[in-house]
C-alpha positions as CSV (number, residue, x, y, z in Angstrom):
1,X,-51.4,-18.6,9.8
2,X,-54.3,-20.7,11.0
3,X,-53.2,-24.5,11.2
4,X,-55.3,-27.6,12.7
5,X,-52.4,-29.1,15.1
6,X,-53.3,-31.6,17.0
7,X,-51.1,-31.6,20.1
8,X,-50.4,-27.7,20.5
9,X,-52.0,-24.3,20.4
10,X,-49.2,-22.3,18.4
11,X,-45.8,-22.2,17.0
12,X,-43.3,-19.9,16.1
13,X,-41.0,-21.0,12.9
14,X,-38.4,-19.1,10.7
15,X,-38.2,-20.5,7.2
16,X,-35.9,-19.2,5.2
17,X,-35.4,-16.2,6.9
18,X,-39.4,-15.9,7.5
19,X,-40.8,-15.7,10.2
20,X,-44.5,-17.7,10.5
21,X,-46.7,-17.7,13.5
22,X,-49.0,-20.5,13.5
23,X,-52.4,-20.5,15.6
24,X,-54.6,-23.9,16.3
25,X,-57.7,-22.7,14.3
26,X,-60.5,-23.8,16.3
27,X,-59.1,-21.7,19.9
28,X,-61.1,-19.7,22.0
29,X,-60.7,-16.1,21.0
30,X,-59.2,-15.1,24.7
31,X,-56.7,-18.1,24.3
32,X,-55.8,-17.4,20.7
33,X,-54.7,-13.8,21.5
34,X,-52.7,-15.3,24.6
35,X,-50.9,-17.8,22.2
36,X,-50.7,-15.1,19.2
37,X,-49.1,-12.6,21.8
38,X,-46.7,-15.2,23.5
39,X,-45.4,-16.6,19.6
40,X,-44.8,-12.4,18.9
41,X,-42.7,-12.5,22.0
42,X,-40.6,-15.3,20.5
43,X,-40.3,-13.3,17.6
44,X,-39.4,-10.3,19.6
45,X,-37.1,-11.5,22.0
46,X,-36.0,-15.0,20.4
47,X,-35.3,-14.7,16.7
48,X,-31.8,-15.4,16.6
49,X,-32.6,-19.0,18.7
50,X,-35.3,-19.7,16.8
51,X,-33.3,-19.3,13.8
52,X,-31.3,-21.7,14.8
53,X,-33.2,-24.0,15.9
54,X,-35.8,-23.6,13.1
55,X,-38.4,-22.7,15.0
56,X,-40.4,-23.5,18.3
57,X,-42.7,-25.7,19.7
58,X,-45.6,-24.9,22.2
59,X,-45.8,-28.2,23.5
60,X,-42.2,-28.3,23.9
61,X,-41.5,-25.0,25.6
62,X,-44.5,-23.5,27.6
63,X,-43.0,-24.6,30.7
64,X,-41.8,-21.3,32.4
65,X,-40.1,-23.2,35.3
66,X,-37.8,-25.0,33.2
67,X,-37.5,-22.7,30.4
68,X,-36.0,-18.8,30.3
69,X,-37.7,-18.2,27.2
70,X,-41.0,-19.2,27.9
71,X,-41.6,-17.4,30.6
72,X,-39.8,-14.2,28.7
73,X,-42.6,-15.4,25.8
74,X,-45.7,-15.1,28.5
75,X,-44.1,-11.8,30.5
76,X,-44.5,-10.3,26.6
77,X,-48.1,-11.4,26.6
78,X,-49.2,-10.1,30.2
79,X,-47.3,-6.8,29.4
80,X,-48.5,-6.3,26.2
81,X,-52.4,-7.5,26.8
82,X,-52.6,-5.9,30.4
83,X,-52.2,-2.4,30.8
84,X,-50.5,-1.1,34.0
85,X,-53.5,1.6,33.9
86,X,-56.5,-0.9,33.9
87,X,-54.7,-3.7,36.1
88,X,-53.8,-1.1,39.0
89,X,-57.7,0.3,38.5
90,X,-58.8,-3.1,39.0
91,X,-56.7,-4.1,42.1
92,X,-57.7,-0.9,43.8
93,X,-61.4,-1.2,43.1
94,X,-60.6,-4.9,45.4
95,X,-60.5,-7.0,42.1
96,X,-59.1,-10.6,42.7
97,X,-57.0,-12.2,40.1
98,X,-59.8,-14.0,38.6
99,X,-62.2,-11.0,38.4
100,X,-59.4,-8.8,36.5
101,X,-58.4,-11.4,34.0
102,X,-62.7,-11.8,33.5
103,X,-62.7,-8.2,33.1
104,X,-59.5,-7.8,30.9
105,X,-60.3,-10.5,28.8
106,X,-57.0,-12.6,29.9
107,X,-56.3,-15.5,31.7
108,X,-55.2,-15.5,35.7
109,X,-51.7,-16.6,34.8
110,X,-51.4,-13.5,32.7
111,X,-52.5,-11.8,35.4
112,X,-50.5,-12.9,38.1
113,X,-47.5,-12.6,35.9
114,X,-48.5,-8.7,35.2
115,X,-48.7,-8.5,39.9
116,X,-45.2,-10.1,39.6
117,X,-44.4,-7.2,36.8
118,X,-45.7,-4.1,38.9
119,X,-44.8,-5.5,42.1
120,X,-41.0,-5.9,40.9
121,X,-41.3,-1.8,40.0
122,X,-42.3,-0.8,43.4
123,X,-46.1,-0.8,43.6
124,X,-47.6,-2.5,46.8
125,X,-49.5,-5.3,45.7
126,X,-50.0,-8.7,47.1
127,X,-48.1,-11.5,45.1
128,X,-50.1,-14.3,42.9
129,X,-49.7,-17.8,42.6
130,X,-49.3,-18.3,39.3
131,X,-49.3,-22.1,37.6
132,X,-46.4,-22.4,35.1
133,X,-47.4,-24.6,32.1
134,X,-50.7,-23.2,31.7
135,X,-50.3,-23.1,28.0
136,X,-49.6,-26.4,27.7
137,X,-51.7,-28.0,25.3
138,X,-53.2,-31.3,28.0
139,X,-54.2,-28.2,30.1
């Protein structure tokens, strides 16, 4: 559901054993699929604390450094938005991280989180800084 927050880009609720994704209404359409994929992440791999907790908040919780679930949350996104296929394509044609996430539609975080991924499974590519809160809302 489309919501006008004021200090966040998304949350991820269960209400009475429903489970709501809200979305700031006015992102850009690259930023609302980051924030729509990261909340099904939640969903995916944190319904039974979200449950408890009734529900996250971005602005809370988009802090991978400090937070296990965020960063599981934004590993969901990279892996489900960036295909191994087209990343590796990229990164052998000589794509930097900026170029890929231009060409992918993504953001370089996202990006750099996806190098971490394939780099982790064996395939020789050069590691990406990466900034950890970019999410954040004051971003």
């Amino acid at each position: 559901m489309y919501y006008p927050f004021n200090e966040q880009r998304g949350a991820y609720k269960v209400l009475m054993r429903n489970r709501f994704i809200f979305i700031k209404n006015d992102l850009h359409p690259v930023m609302e699929n980051i924030v729509l994929l990261h909340e099904l992440g939640h969903d995916a791999l944190h319904r039974e604390e979200a449950t408890k907790v009734g529900g996250f908040k971005e602005f809370e919780i988009f802090n991978m450094r400090d937070n296990r679930m965020e960063y599981e949350a934004n590993l969901f996104a990279a892996q489900i938005s960036l295909s191994d296929e087209d990343f590796l394509e990229l990164a052998e044609r000589g794509c930097d991280t900026q170029q890929i996430a231009r060409t992918l539609n993504s953001d370089i975080n996202l990006v750099a989180l996806k190098a971490d991924t394939l780099i982790s499974q064996g395939y020789r590519l050069r590691q990406q800084e990466h900034c950890n809160d970019f999410l954040r809302y004051d971003k």
